[in-house]
N, C-alpha and C positions, 0 to 999 in steps of 0.2 A: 117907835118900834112897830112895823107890821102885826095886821093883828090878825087873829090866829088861824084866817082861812086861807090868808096871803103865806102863812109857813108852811099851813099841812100841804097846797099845791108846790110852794117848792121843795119841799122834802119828796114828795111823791116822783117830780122830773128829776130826782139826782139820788132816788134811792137807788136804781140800777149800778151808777156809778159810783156813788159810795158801796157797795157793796163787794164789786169790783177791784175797786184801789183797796179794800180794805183787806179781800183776799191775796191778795198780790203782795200787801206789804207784810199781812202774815209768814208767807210765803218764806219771804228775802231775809225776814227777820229773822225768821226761826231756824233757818240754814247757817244765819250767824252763827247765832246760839249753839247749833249744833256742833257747828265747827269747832268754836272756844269748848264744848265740852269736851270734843274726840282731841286738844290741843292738850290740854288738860289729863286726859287720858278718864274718865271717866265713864261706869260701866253704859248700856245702851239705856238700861232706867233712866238713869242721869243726864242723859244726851236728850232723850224725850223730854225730858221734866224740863230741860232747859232752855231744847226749841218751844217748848208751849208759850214759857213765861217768857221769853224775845219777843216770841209773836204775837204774843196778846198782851201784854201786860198794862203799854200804852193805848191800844182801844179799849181797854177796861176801864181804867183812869179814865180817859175823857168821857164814856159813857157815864159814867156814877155820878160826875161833876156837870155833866150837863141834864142830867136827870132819867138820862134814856135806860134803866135799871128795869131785870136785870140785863147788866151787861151781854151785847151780841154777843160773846165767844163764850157764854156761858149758855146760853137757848140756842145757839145754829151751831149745827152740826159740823157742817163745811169748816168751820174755823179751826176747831179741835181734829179733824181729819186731813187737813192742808200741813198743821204746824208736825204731828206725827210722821205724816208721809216724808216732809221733810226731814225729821230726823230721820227715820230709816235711810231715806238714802244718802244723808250724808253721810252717814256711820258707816256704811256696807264700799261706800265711793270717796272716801275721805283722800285716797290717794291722788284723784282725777282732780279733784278739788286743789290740792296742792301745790299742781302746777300754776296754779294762776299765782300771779307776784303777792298779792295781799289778799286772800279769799275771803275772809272776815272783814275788813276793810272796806271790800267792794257790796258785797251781800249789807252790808252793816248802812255804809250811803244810800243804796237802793229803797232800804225798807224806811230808812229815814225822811227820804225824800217821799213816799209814798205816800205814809203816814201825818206828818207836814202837813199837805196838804189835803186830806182825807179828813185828818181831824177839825180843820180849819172850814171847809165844804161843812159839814157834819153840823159845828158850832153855829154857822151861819144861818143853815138850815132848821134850828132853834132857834132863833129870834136872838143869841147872844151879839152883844155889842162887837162890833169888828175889830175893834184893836182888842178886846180880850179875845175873841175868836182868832186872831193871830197867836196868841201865846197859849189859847188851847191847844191848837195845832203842832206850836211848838212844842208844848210839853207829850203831845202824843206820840210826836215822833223820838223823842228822847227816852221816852220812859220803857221801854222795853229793853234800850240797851246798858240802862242803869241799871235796869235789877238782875240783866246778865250781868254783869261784870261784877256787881255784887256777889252774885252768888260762890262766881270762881276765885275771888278775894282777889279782883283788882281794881284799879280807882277808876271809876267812871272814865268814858272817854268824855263827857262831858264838862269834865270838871277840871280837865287838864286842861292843855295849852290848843289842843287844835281847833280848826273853825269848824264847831260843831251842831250846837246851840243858834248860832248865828247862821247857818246856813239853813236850817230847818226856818227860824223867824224868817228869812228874805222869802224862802219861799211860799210860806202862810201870807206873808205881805203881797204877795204878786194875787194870791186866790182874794185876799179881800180889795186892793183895788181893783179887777176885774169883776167881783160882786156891785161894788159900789157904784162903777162906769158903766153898769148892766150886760158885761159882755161874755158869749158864753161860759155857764160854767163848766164844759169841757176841755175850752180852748185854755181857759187860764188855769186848770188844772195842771194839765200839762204843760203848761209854761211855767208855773212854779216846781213843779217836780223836775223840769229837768235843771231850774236853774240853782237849785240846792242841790241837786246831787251834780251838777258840774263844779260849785264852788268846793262842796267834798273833795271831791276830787282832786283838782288842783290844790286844794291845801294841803293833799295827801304825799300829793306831785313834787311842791313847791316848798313845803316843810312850812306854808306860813298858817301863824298860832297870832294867838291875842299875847299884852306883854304881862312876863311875870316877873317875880320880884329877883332882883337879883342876889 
């Protein structure tokens, strides 16, 4: 394991950028959320309450688990002022939102893919092992839209049949062998984000899922 003056200078080159992806997937997230709550019909309290915890819910997790406490979306301002902004406008714009074919769907892959590998950067950037730094990532990108979906009493999308779970891991997989091949962490950032949220996509496209039981 690097030792600890090899982490603090790479946390130092990829704080910019994690901070970045992290607003960004707040963002995507919390416009889910918002969305499933105006979907739902829930008052604008509730649409706030619900973009917060889309958007943050998964950097909070992986922050507590990797020790970085308290958790960023609980001391930075930005985070809690990004997920809000988002619900206000999707609440007020819910219409415009509408016409896209799947707006929850799309906004939902987005922050997944963001997250992904944001959490993945983040874990690496702690000194954690890279195949658990793959499944931290993974879990950060999932967890936001689990405890939405919780909240509005529906079953996870993770839990069902699409490729969800699996798209978030390929893409934490791409940020840790680019870690490990030494090559930029910007460039593999972005090669893992887009390549989970393209496989989103397509499975969203394509209707393909993992097999369940008959």
């Amino acid at each position: 394991m690097p030792d600890a003056r090899v982490l603090v200078e790479r946390y130092v080159e990829i704080r910019s950028l994690l901070l970045a992806l992290d607003l960004a997937g707040t963002a995507v997230f919390a416009i889910s959320g918002a969305a499933a709550g105006v979907k739902h019909r829930l008052d604008v309290f509730g649409v706030c309450v619900l973009a917060f915890v889309a958007g943050n819910a998964g950097g909070m997790l992986r922050d507590v688990l990797i020790g970085a406490v308290p958790p960023a979306a609980l001391t930075e301002w930005r985070y809690v002022a990004v997920a809000l902004l988002a619900a206000v406008v999707t609440f007020f714009w819910h219409p415009r939102l509408e016409r896209l074919r799947t707006p929850i769907l799309l906004f939902d892959a987005a922050g997944l893919a963001l997250f992904a590998v944001s959490g993945t950067q983040k874990a690496l950037a702690f000194g954690l092992n890279p195949f658990i730094a793959a499944l931290l990532g993974m879990l950060t990108g999932i967890g936001g839209g689990m405890l939405r979906d919780v909240l509005v009493r529906e079953i996870p999308t993770v839990l069902r049949e699409d490729l969800y779970a699996i798209a978030a891991l390929l893409g934490a997989a791409v940020v840790v062998g680019g870690y490990m091949m030494q090559f930029s962490p910007a460039a593999t950032t972005a090669a893992g984000a887009v390549l989970c949220f393209a496989i989103r996509l397509v499975a969203i496209r394509r209707g393909w899922s993992l097999p369940v039981p008959r």
